[in-house]
C-alpha positions in Angstrom: -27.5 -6.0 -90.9 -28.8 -3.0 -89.6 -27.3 -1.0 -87.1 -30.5 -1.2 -84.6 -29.9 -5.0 -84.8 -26.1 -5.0 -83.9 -26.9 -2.3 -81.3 -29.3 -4.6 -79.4 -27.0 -7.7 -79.6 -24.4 -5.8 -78.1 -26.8 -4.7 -75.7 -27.8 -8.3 -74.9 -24.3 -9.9 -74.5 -23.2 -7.0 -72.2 -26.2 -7.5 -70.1 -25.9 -11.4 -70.2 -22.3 -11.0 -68.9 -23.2 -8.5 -66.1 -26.0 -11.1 -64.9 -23.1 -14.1 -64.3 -20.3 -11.9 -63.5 -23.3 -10.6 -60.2 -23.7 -14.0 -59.2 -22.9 -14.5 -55.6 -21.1 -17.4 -54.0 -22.9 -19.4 -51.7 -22.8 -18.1 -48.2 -20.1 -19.7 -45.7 -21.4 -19.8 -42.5 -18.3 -19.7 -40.1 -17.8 -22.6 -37.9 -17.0 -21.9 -33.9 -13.9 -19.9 -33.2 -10.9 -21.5 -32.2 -9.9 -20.2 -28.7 -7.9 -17.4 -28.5 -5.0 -17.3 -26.3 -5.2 -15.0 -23.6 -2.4 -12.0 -23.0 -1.1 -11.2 -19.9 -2.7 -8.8 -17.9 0.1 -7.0 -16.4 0.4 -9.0 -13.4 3.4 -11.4 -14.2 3.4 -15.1 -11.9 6.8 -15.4 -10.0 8.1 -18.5 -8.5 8.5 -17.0 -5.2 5.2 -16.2 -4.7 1.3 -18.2 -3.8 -1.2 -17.0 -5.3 -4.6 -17.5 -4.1 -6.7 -17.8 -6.9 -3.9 -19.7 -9.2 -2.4 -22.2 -6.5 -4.4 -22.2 -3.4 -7.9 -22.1 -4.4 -7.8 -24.8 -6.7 -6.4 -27.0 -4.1 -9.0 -26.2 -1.7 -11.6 -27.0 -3.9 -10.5 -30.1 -5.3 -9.1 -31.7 -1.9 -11.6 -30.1 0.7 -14.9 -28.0 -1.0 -16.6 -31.5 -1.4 -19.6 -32.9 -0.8 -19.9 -33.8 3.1 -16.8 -31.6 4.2 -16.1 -27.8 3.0 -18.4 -27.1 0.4 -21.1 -24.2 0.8 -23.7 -26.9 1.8 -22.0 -29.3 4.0 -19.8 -26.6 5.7 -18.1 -29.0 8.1 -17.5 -28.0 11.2 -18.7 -24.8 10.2 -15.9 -24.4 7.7 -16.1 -23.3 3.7 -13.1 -23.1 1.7 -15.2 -22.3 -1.6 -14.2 -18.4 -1.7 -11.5 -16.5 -0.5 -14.2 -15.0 1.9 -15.4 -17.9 3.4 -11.5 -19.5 3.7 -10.4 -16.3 5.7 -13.9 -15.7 7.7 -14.3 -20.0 8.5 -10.9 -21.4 8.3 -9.0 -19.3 11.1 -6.3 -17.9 9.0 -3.5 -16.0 10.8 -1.9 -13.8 7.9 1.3 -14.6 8.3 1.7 -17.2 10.9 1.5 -20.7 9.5 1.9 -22.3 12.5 -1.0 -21.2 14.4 -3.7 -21.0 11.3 -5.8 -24.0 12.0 -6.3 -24.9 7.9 -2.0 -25.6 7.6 -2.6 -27.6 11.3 -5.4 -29.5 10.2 -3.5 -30.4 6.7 -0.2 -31.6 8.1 -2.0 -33.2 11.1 -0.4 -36.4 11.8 -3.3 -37.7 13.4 -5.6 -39.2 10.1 -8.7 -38.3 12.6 -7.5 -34.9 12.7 -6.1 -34.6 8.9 -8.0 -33.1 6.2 -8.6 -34.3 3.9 -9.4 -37.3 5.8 -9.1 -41.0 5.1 -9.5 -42.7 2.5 -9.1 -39.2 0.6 -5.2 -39.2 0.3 -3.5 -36.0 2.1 -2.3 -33.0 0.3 1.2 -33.4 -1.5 4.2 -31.5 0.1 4.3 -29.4 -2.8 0.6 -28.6 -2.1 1.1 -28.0 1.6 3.9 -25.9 0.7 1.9 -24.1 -1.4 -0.6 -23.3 1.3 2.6 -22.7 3.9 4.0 -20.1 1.4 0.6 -18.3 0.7 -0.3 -17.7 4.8 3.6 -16.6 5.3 3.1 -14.2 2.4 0.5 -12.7 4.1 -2.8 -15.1 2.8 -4.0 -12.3 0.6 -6.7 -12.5 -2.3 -3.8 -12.3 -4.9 -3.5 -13.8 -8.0 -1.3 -13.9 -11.9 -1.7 -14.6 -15.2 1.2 -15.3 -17.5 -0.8 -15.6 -20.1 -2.2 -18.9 -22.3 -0.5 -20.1 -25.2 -2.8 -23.0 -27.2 0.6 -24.0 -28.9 1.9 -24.7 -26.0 0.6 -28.1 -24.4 3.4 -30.4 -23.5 2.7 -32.5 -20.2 4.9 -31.6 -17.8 5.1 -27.7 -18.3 1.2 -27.3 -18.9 -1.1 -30.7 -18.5 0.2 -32.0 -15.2 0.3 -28.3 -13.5 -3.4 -28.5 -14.5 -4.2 -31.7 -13.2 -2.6 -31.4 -10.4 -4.5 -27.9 -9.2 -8.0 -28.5 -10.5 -8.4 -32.7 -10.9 -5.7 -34.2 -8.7 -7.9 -33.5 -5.5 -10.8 -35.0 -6.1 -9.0 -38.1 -8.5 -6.6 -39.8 -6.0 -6.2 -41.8 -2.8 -8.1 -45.0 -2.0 -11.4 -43.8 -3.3 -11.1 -41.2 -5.8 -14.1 -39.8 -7.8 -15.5 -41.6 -10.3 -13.0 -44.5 -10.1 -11.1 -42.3 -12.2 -7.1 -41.8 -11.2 -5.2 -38.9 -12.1 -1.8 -39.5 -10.0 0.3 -39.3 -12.5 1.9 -39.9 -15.7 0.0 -43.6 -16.7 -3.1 -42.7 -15.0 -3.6 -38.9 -16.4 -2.8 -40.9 -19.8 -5.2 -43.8 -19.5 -7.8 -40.8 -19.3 -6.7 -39.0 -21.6 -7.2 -42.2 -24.3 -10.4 -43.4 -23.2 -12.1 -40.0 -23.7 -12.9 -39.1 -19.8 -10.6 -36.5 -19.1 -11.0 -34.5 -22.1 -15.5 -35.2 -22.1 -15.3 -33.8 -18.5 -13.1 -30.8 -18.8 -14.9 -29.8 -21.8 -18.5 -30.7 -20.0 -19.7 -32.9 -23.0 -22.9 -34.6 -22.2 -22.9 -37.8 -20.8 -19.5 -36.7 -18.6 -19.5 -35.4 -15.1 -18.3 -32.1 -15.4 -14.8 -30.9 -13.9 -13.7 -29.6 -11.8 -16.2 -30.2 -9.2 -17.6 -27.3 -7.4 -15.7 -24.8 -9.9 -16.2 -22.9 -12.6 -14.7 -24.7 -16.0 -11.6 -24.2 -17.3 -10.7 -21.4 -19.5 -11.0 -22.5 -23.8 -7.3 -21.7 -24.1 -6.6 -24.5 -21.3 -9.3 -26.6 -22.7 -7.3 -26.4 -25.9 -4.0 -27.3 -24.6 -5.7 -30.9 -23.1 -7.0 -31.3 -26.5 -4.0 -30.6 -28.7 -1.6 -32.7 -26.3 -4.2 -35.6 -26.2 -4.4 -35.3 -30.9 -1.1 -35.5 -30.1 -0.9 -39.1 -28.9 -1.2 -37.9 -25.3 3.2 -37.7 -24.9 5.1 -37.7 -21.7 6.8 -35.0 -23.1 
């Protein structure tokens, strides 16, 4: 065997091994990222404290900016509680006098002509009013904090309910809440939660009325959370 012959065989094999050892893997196109959670920005919550665009603004909009009463378009009475602008420049807010700020009179109005939200809307919870009470005593400034948003955290009563209750509860209660859909409490934010209407409208999948109403939609990380704790057989937990 010549040496010619050997040297081209060898030649052969090593290119035949380059050739399948080159060979690319089909490419893996990623799928959508999961939601990252969201740090802190240096502006810790404390319990003491309302904070407009975390506790009060929600409330507003969800028991007030509606359709026919405080939104931009209907601007009842001339009043818009869609902005912290418009609350402070419409709603005759006295920084740090409750008692004489016409939006705390008009929500703790005994009189259900007078009270907003009015009949058959059901009125503001005490914690809500509080809420509101706490905020104008502090001051009503255009405050807000963020603790953060953990994705493995999603139990109902530390994260879901908070949730509902600031950006759904509003709209999703009384005698005539939106949609037919109740979200009160335990059995009703559950009964949701299973039939796919509180996650298809938080997440604005079509065919779902998006929510909240009149707002912008919830963060992914808090989107998350309502997932994960509804794969999770929707708990009481």
């Amino acid at each position: 065997m010549s040496k010619n012959f050997i040297s081209a065989s060898a030649l052969l094999v090593s290119f035949v091994l380059i050739f399948y050892s080159c060979k690319h893997e089909p490419e893996v196109l990623p799928g959508p990222p999961e939601p990252s959670d969201t740090l802190a920005n240096g502006i810790p919550c404390s319990p003491d404290t309302s904070y407009f665009v975390n506790d009060v603004l929600p409330v507003l909009i969800s028991g007030c900016a509606l359709s026919g009463c405080h939104d931009a378009a209907s601007a009842s009475d001339g009043v818009v509680l869609t902005s912290y602008e418009t609350v402070m420049s419409t709603a005759d807010i006295r920084p740090g006098n409750p008692g004489d700020s016409d939006l705390y009179e008009r929500i703790t109005d005994d009189d259900l002509d007078d009270r907003m939200p009015p009949p058959p809307m059901a009125a503001l919870s005490p914690e809500q009013i509080q809420t509101i009470r706490r905020w104008i005593t502090q001051g009503a400034k255009n405050n807000y904090c963020d603790n953060g948003c953990d994705t493995t955290a999603f139990t109902f009563n530390a994260v879901i309910l908070p949730l509902i209750n600031n950006h759904c509860k509003g709209c999703h209660n009384g005698a005539q809440p939106s949609g037919n859909i109740r979200l009160e409490d335990y059995p009703t934010i559950r009964q949701a939660a299973l039939n796919g209407s509180l996650y298809g409208a938080v997440s604005h999948q079509p065919g779902f009325s998006p929510m909240p109403q009149n707002a912008a939609k919830l963060p992914d990380c808090n989107i998350t959370q309502i997932r994960k704790w509804i794969e999770n057989g929707a708990p009481d937990n």
